[in-house]
C-alpha positions as CSV (number, residue, x, y, z in Angstrom):
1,X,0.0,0.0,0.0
2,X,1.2,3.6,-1.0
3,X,-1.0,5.2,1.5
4,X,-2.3,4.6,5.0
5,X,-5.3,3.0,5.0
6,X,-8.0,1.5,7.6
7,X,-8.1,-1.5,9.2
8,X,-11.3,-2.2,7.7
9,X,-9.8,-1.7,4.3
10,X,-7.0,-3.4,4.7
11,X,-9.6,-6.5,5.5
12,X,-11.2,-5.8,2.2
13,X,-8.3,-6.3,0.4
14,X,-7.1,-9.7,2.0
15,X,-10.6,-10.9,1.2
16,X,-9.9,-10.0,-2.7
17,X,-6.6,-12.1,-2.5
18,X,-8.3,-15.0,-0.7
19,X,-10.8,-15.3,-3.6
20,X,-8.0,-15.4,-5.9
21,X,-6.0,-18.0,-3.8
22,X,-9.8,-19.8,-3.4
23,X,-10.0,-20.4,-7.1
24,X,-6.4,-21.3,-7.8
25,X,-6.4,-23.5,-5.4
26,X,-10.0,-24.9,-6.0
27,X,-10.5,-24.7,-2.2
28,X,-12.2,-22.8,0.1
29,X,-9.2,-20.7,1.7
30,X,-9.5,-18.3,5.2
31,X,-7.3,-15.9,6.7
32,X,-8.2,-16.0,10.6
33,X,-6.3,-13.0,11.8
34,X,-3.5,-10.4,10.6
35,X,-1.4,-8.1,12.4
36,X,-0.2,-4.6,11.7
37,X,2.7,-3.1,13.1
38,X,3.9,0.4,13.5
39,X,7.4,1.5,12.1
40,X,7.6,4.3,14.1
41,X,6.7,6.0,17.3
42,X,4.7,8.7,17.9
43,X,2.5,11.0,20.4
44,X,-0.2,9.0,20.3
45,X,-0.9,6.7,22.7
46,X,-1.5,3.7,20.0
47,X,-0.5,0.0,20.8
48,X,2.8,-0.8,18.8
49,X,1.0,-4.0,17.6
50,X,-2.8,-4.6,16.8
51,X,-4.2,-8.3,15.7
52,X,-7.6,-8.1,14.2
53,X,-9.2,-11.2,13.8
54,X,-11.2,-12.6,10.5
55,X,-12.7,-15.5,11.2
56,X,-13.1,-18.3,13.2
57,X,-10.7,-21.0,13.2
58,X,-11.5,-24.0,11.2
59,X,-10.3,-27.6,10.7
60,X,-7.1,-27.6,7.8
61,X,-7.5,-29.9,4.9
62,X,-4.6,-31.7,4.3
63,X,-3.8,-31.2,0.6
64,X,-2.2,-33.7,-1.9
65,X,1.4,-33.1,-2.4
66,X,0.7,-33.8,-6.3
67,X,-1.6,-29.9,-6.0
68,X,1.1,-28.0,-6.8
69,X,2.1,-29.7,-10.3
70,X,-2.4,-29.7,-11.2
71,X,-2.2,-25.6,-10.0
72,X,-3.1,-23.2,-12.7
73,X,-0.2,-20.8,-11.6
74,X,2.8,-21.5,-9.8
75,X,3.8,-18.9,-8.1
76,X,7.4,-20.6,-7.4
77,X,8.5,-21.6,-11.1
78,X,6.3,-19.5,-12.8
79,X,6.6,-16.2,-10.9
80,X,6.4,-13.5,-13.5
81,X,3.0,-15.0,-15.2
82,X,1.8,-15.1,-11.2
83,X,2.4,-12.1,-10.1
84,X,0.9,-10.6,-13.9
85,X,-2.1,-12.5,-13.6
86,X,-2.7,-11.6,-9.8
87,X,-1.9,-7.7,-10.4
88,X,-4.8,-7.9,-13.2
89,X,-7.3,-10.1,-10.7
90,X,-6.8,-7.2,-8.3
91,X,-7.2,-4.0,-10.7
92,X,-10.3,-5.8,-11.8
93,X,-12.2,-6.9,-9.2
94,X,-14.2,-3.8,-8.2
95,X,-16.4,-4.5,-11.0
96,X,-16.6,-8.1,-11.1
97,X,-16.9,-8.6,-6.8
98,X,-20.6,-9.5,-6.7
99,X,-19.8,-12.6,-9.3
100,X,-16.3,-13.4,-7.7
101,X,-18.4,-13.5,-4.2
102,X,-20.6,-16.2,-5.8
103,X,-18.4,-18.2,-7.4
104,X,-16.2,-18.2,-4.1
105,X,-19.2,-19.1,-2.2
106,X,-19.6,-22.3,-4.5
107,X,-16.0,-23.4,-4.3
108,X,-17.2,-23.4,-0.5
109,X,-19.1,-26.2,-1.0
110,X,-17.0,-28.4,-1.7
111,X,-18.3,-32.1,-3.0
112,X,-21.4,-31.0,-2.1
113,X,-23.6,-29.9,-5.1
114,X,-27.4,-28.5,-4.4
115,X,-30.1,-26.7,-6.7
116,X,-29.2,-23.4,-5.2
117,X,-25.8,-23.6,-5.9
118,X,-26.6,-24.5,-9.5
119,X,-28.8,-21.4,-9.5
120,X,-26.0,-19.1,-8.0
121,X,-23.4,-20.7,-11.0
122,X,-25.7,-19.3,-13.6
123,X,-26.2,-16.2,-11.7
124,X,-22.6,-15.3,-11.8
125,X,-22.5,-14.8,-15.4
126,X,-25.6,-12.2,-15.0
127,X,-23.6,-10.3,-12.4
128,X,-20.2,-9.6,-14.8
129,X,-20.0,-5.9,-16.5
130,X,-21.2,-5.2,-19.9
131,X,-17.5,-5.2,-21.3
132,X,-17.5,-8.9,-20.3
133,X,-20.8,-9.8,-22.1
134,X,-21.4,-10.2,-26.2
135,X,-23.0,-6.9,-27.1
136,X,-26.9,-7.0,-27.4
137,X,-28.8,-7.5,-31.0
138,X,-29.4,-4.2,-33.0
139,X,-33.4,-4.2,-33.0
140,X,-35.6,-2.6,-35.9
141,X,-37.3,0.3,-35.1
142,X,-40.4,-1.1,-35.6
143,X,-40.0,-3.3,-32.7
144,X,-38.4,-0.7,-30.8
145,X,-41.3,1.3,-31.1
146,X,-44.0,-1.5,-30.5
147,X,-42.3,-1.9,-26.9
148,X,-42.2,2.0,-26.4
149,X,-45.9,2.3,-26.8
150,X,-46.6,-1.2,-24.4
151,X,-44.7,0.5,-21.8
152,X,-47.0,3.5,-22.4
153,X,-50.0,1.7,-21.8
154,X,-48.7,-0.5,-19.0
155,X,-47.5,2.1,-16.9
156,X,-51.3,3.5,-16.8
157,X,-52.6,-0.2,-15.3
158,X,-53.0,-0.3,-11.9
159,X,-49.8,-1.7,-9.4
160,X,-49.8,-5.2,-9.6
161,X,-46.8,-8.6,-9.7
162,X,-48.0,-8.9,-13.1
163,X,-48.0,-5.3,-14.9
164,X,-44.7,-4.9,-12.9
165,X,-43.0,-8.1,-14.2
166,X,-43.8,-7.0,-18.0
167,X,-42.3,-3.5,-17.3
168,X,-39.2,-5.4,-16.4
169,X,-39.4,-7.8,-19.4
170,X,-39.1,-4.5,-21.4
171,X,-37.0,-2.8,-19.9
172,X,-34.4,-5.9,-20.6
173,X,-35.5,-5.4,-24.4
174,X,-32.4,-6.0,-26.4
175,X,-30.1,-6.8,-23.5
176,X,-27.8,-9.5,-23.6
177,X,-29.7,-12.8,-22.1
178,X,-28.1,-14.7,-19.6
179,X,-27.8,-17.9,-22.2
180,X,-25.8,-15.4,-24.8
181,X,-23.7,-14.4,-22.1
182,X,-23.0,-17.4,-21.0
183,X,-21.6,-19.1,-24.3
184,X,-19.4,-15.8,-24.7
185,X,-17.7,-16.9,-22.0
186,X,-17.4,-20.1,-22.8
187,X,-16.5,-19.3,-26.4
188,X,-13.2,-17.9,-24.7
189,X,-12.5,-21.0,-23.2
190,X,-12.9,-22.8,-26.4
191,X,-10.3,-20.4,-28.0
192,X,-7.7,-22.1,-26.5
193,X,-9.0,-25.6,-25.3
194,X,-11.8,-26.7,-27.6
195,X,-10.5,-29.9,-28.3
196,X,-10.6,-31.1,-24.9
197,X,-14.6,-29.9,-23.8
198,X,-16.2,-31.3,-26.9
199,X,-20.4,-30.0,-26.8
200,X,-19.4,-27.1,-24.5
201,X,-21.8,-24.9,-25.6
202,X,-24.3,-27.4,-25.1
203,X,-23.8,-28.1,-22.1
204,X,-23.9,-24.9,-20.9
205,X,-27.0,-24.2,-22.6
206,X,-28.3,-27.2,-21.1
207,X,-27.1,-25.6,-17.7
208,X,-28.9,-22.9,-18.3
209,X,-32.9,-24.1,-19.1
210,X,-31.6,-26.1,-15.7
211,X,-31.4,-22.6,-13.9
212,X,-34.5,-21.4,-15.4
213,X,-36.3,-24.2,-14.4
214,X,-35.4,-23.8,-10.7
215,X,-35.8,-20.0,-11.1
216,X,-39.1,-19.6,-13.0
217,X,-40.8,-23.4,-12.8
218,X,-41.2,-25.9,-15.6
219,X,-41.5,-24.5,-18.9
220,X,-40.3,-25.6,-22.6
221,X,-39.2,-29.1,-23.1
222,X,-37.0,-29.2,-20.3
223,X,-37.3,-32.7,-19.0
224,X,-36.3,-32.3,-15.7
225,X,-36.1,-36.7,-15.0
226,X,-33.9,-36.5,-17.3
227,X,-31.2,-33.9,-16.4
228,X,-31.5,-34.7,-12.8
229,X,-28.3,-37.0,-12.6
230,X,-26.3,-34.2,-14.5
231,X,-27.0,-31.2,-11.9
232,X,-23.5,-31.9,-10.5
233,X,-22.3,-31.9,-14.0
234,X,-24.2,-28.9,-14.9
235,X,-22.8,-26.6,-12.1
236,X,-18.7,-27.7,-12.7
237,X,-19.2,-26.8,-16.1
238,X,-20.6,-23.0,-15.2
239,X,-17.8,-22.8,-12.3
240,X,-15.1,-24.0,-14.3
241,X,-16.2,-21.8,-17.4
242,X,-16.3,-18.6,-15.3
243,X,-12.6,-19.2,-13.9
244,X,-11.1,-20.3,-16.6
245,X,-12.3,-17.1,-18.8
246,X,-11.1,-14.7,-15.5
247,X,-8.0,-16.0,-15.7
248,X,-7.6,-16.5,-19.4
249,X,-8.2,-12.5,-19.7
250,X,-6.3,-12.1,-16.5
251,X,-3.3,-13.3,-18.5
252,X,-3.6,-17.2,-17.8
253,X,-1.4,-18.8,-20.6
254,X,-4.0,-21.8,-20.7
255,X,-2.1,-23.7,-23.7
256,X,0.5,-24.1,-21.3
257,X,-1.7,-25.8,-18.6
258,X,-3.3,-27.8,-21.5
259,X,-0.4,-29.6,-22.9
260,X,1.3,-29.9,-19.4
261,X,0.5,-33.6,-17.9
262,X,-1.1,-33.5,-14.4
263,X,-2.7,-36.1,-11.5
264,X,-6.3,-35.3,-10.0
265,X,-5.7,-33.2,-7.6
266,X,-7.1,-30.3,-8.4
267,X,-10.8,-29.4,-9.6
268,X,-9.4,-28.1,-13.0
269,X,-8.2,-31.7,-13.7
270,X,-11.0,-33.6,-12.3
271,X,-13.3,-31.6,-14.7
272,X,-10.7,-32.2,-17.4
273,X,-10.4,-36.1,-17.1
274,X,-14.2,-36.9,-16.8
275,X,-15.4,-33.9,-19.1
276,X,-15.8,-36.1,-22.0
277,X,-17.5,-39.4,-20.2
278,X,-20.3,-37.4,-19.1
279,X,-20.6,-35.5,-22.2
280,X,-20.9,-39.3,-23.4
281,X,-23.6,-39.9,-20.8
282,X,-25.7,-36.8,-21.9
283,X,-26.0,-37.8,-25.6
284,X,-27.3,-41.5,-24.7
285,X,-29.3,-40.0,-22.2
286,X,-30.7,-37.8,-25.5
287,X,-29.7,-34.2,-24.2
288,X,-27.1,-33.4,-26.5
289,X,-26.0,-33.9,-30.0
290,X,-22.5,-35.2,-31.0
291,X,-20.9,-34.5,-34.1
């Protein structure tokens, strides 16, 4: 830090850098206290050393010794591309904190895989900035003007959920959708790893309706018997698509990490290894199309 700053800040920023370390390391990780020290002395009558505590202590995962070689970034062999990509996590997060809150949230749980946490994967990609979105469709004016005039007459109806709900539905009019968004992201994945997540986009798409069916009820031809087993599924493939686009515009050199050979230590490989098995599952099962 270049300037004095509060305790409370100083907090905020170890948060942002266990986040980062939370997704690198695909586990949850907590600072339980720090300490800040004072370099010199003065006239005011200030303890020389001040421990704030963060959180409660918790019970340490012992980690494979094999995580280091699966790790994204290494900060110990690969220090330059660390500290780049980590300098760019931290300019950027202001922007992107509600999503990286999410996604941190779902690292949380672990093995553990629920319909909200499906729900809160999806979510994340709603939460990013517009310069991380695909730009919305050009409409014609004709259509443009159509939804001018129903806003016209819906504002005169009386309050209600339902006049309220199609005022919203307009006012989204030509936004990116959360399915468009979505496959932007994971169109820059592909970029640089297509060969190894055949049917992304499918998938995600898939993982998708799966949100909106727990969002807004059954709808479509969403047959939800069907894509039960695959929830799990369904909510690596959004978590792993959001991180690996961060860091891929964070300055990630992802081709590297591709070719490199690794163990299953790490959630990056375990998605990796059994990617295209369950992609193999979902087309017998009838919920995608192979080529």
């Amino acid at each position: 830090m270049s300037e004095p700053i509060t305790l409370n800040e100083a907090a905020t920023r170890i948060l942002v850098i266990l986040r980062f370390l939370t997704m690198l390391s695909g586990r949850h990780q907590t600072a339980h206290q720090f300490t800040a020290r004072r370099f010199s002395q003065d006239e005011l009558s200030l303890p020389d050393t001040v421990h704030v505590c963060m959180a409660r202590a918790s019970s340490v995962e012992k980690l494979p010794t094999s995580l280091r070689f699966d790790l994204p970034l290494d900060a110990a062999t690969r220090t330059v591309e660390f500290c780049n990509v980590m300098s760019s996590w931290i300019a950027r997060d202001p922007k992107r904190l509600a999503a990286r809150v999410q996604h941190a949230n779902g690292i949380e749980y672990g093995n553990r895989y629920t319909t909200n946490r499906l729900v809160a994967a999806a979510n994340m990609f709603d939460l990013l900035p517009k310069e991380d979105c695909p730009q919305p469709p050009e409409l014609p004016d004709r259509l443009l003007a159509a939804a001018s005039q129903t806003r016209l007459l819906f504002r005169d109806l009386p309050v209600s959920p339902q006049r309220d709900s199609m005022l919203q539905a307009l006012s989204r009019l030509g936004s990116s959708t959360l399915t468009s968004k979505v496959k932007h992201r994971g169109e820059i994945l592909l970029n640089s790893l297509e060969p190894w997540f055949p049917e992304l986009l499918q998938v995600l798409r898939l993982a998708v309706k799966c949100r909106n069916y727990f969002v807004h009820g059954p709808s479509g031809d969403l047959d939800y018997e069907k894509v039960y087993p695959f929830l799990p599924f369904f909510t690596e493939t959004l978590e792993f698509t959001f991180s690996v686009s961060e860091l891929v515009e964070c300055g990630w050199d992802v081709e590297r990490w591709s070719r490199a050979g690794h163990t299953m230590s790490h959630s990056f490989t375990e998605f990796r290894a059994s990617y295209r098995e369950r992609v193999k599952a979902l087309e017998v099962a009838g919920l995608v199309r192979g080529k």
